[in-house]
C-alpha positions in Angstrom: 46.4 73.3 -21.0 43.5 71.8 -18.7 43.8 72.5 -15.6 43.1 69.5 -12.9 39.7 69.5 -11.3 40.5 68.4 -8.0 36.9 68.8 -6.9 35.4 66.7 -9.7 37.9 63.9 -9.5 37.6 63.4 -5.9 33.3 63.6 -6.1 34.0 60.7 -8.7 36.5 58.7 -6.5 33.7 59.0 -4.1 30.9 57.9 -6.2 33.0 54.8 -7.1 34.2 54.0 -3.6 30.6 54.6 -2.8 29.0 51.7 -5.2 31.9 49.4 -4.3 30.5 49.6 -0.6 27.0 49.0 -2.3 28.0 46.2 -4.0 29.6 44.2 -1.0 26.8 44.8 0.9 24.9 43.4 -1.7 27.4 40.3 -2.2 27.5 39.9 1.6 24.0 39.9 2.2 23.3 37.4 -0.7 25.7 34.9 0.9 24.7 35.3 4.7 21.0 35.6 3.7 20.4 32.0 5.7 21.1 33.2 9.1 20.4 37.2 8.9 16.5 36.6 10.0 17.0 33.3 12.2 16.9 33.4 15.7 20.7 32.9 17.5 21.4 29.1 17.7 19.1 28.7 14.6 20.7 27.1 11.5 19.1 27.6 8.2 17.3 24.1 6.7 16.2 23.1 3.3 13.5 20.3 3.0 13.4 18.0 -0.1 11.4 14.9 -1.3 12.1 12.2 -2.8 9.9 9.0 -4.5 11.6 5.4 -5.4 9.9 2.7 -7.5 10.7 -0.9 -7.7 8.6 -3.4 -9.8 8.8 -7.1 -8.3 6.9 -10.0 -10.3 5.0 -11.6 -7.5 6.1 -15.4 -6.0 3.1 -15.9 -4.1 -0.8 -15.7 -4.4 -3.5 -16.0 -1.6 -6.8 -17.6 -1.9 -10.0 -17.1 0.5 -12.9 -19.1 1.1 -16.2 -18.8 3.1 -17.6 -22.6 3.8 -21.3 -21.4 5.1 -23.9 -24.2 6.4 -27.4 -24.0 8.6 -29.0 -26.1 11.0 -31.6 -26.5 13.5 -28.7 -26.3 16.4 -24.9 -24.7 16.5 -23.8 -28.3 17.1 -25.3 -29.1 13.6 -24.0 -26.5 12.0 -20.7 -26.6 13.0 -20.4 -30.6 11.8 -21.5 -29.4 8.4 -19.3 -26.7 8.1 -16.3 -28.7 9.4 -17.1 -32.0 6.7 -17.3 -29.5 3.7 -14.0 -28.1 5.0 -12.3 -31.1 5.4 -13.4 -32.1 2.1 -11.6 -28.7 0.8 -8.4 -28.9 2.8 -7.9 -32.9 1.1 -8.3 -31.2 -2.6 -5.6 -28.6 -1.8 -3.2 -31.3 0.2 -3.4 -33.1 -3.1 -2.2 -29.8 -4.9 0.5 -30.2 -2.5 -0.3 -27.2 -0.4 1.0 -27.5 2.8 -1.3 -26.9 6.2 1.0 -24.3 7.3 -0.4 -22.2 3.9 -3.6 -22.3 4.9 -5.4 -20.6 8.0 -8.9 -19.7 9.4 -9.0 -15.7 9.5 -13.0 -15.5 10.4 -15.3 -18.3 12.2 -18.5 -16.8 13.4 -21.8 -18.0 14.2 -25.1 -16.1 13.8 -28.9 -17.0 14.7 -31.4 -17.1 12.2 -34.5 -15.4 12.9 -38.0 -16.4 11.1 -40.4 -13.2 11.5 -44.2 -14.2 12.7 -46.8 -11.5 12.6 -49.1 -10.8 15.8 -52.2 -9.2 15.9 -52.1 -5.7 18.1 -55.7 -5.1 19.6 -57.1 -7.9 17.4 -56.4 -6.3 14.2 -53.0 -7.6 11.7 -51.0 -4.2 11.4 -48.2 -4.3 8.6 -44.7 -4.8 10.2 -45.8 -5.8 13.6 -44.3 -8.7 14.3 -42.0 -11.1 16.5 -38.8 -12.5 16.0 -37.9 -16.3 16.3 -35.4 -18.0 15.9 -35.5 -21.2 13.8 -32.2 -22.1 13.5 -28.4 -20.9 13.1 -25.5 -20.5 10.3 -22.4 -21.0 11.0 -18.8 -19.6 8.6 -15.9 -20.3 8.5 -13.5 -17.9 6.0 -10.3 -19.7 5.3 -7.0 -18.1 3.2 -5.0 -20.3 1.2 -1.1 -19.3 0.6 -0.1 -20.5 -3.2 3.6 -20.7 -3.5 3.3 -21.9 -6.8 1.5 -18.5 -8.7 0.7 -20.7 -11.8 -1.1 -22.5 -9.9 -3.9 -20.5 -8.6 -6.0 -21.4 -10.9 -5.7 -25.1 -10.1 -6.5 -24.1 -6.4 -9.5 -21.9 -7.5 -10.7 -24.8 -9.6 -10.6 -27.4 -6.2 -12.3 -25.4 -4.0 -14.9 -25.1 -6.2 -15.9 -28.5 -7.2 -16.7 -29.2 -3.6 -19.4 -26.8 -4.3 -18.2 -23.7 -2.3 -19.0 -20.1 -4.8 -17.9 -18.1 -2.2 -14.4 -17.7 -3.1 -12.2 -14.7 -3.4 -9.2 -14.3 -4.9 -6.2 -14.2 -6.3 -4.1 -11.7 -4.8 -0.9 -11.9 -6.5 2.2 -9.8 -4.2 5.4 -10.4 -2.6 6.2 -13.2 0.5 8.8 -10.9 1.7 8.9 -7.8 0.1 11.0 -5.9 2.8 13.9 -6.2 -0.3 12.1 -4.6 -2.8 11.1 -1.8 -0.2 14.7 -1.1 0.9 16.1 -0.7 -2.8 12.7 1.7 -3.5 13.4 4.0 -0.4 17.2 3.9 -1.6 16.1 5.6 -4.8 13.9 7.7 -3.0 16.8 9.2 -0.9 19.0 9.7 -3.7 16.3 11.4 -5.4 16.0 13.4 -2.3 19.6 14.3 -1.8 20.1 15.1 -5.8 17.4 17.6 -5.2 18.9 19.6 -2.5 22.2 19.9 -4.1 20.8 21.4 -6.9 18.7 23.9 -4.7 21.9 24.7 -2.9 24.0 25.5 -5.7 21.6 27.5 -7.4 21.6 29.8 -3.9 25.1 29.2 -4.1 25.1 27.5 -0.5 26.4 23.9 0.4 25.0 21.2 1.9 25.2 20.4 5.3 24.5 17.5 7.3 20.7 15.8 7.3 18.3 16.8 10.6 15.2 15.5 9.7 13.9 12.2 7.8 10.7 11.0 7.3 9.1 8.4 5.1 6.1 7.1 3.5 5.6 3.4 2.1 3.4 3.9 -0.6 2.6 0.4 -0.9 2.0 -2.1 -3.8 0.4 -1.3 -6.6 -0.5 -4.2 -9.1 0.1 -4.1 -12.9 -1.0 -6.6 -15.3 -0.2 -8.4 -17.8 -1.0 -12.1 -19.2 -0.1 -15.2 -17.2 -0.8 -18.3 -18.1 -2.5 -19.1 -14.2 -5.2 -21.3 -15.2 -8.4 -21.9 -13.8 -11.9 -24.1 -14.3 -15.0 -21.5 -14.9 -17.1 -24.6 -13.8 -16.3 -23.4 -10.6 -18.9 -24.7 -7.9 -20.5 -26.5 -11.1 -18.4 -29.7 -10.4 -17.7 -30.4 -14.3 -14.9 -29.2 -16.5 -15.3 -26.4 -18.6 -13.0 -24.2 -20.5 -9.8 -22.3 -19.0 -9.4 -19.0 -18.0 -6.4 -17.1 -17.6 -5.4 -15.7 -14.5 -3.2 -12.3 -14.8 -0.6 -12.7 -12.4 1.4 -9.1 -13.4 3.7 -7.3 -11.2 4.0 -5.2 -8.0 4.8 -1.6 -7.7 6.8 -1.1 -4.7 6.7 2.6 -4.1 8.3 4.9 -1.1 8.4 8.6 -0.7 10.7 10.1 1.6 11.3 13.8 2.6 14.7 14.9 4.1 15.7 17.7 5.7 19.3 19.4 5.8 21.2 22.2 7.5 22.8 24.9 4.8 26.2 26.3 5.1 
């Protein structure tokens, strides 16, 4: 009959009591791992980010002109520019667009120099030379509001049969896109918030409450596709000529956000 090795059976009750303590340590540190290097008062954060995107077909479309005329005198100049302008603003009145859609964002008014060589010790050196001025230009740079975004083209098409070419434009985007931006930076804080409670159940924490918030607009970004905005290519030319379509698309509406929370 085997006798009972009291000795043995206790270094194994040890050994067991031994890997037990091991193994809550091991648990314990695992689950208080947040605070156990953090200075006292210090909660334990996670940081996520988030990115929301919202396509918006655009409702309005801004056009710019420059009406540009010289003269002899500023007073000159000035008449011209403002008859030619007048001229424009009667084509888009009968487009129906209303004077509150258009404004003047840049009116300035520059000499014009002619160069006249002088002699230096009686002999013509290249480059030497004197300025004088012979005249002055005078521009005004206008920007028309279309509500009506098929109808660029049409407003395109007016300004240039009173012989303006410098024209810029369309811009195709949003007359009040603070809508589209709140329901992009929604999605970006969901995103956000999905984020961190995966992260914090994978380090088997929870979620606390947030303690820091930031955000970027990213802005609009255009895409195209065909519109049928039509436009005259006899621009400035004053005759009719065939149509050209004017891609009106849509806007990306896109906001990144990053959010901090406390862990518990």
């Amino acid at each position: 009959m085997e006798t009972f090795d009291y000795k043995k059976w206790t270094f194994i009750a040890g050994m067991v009591a031994l890997f037990a303590a091991v193994f809550a340590a091991v648990v314990i540190g695992l689950t208080t791992w947040k605070t156990s290097n953090l200075p006292a008062g210090q909660v334990p954060t996670i940081t996520v980010s988030g990115e929301g995107e919202v396509t918006a077909a655009p409702d309005i479309a801004t056009v710019s002109f420059t009406v540009r005329e010289s003269a002899k005198t500023v007073p000159e100049a000035q008449k011209l520019v403002e008859e030619k302008t007048t001229k424009v603003l009667a084509e888009l009145s009968a487009l129906s667009i209303e004077k509150k859609d258009t404004k003047t964002v840049s009116y300035t008014v520059n000499p014009k120099y002619e160069y006249v060589s002088v002699p230096q010790g009686g002999v013509m050196y290249p480059g030497a030379s004197n300025q004088k001025v012979v005249g002055y230009e005078v521009a005004q740079t206008m920007e028309v509001k279309v509500r009506n975004v098929g109808g660029a083209g049409d407003v395109i098409g007016a300004i240039g049969n009173t012989n303006i070419t410098e024209i810029y434009g369309p811009n195709f985007t949003l007359d009040d896109p603070e809508k589209a931006t709140a329901e992009a930076k929604e999605k970006a804080i969901k995103q956000a918030e999905e984020k961190a409670k995966n992260i914090a159940k994978s380090l088997g924490v929870s979620l606390g409450s947030i303690v820091a918030y930031n955000e970027d607009n990213g802005g609009y970004y255009p895409m195209y596709y065909a519109r049928d905005a039509m436009m005259s290519s006899s621009v400035g030319k004053g005759g009719a000529a065939p149509e050209v379509s004017l891609p009106a698309g849509e806007n990306v509406i896109k906001v990144r956000v990053n959010v901090t929370y406390s862990l518990r």
